[in-house]
C-alpha positions in Angstrom: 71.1 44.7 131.5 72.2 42.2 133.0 70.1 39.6 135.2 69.2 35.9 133.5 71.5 32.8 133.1 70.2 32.2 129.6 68.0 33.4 126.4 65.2 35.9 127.2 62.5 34.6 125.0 59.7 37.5 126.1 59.5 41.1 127.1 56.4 43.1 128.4 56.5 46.9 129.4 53.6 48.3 131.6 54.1 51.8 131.6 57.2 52.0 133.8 58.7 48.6 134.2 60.1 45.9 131.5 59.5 42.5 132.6 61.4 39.6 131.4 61.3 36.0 131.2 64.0 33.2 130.0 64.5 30.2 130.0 66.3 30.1 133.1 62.4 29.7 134.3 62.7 33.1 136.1 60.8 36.9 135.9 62.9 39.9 136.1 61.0 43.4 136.5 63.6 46.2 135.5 62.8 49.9 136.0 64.7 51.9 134.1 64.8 54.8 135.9 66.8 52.5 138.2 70.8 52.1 137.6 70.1 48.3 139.3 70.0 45.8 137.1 66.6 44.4 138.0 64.5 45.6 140.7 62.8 42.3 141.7 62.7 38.5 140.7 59.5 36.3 140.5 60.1 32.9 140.5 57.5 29.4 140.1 57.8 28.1 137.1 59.0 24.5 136.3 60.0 25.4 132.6 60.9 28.1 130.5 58.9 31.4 130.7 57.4 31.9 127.1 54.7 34.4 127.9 53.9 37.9 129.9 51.3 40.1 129.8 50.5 43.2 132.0 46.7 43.9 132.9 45.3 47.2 131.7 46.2 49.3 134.8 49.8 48.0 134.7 49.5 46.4 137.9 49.3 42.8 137.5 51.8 40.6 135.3 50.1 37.6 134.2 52.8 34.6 133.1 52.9 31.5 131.3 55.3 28.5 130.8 56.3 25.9 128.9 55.1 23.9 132.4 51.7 24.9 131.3 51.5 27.1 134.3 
């Protein structure tokens, strides 16, 4: 997969999609039934992303940085 400029520090899969974050301070939501490389990019954060966590229904994707965000 490719997709981030730099390390990917944390993963979370809901039960179809594998989100990412780096330090390149962006969110990458891969489906991997998709031949894409990521299927859509969430960015906000001033500071690398170092936490993700999907709700029980798998339809929200909390996040957390290292901008205390």
């Amino acid at each position: 997969m490719a997709g981030h400029q730099t390390r990917t520090g944390v993963l979370a899969w809901n039960s179809r999609i594998l989100a990412s974050g780096s330090r390149d301070r962006n969110i990458l939501q891969h489906d991997m039934r998709v031949s894409s490389d990521f299927i859509g990019k969430l960015v906000g954060h001033k500071s690398e992303v170092c936490g993700l966590k999907w709700s029980c229904d798998d339809r929200e994707l909390a996040s957390g940085g290292n901008d205390n965000q």
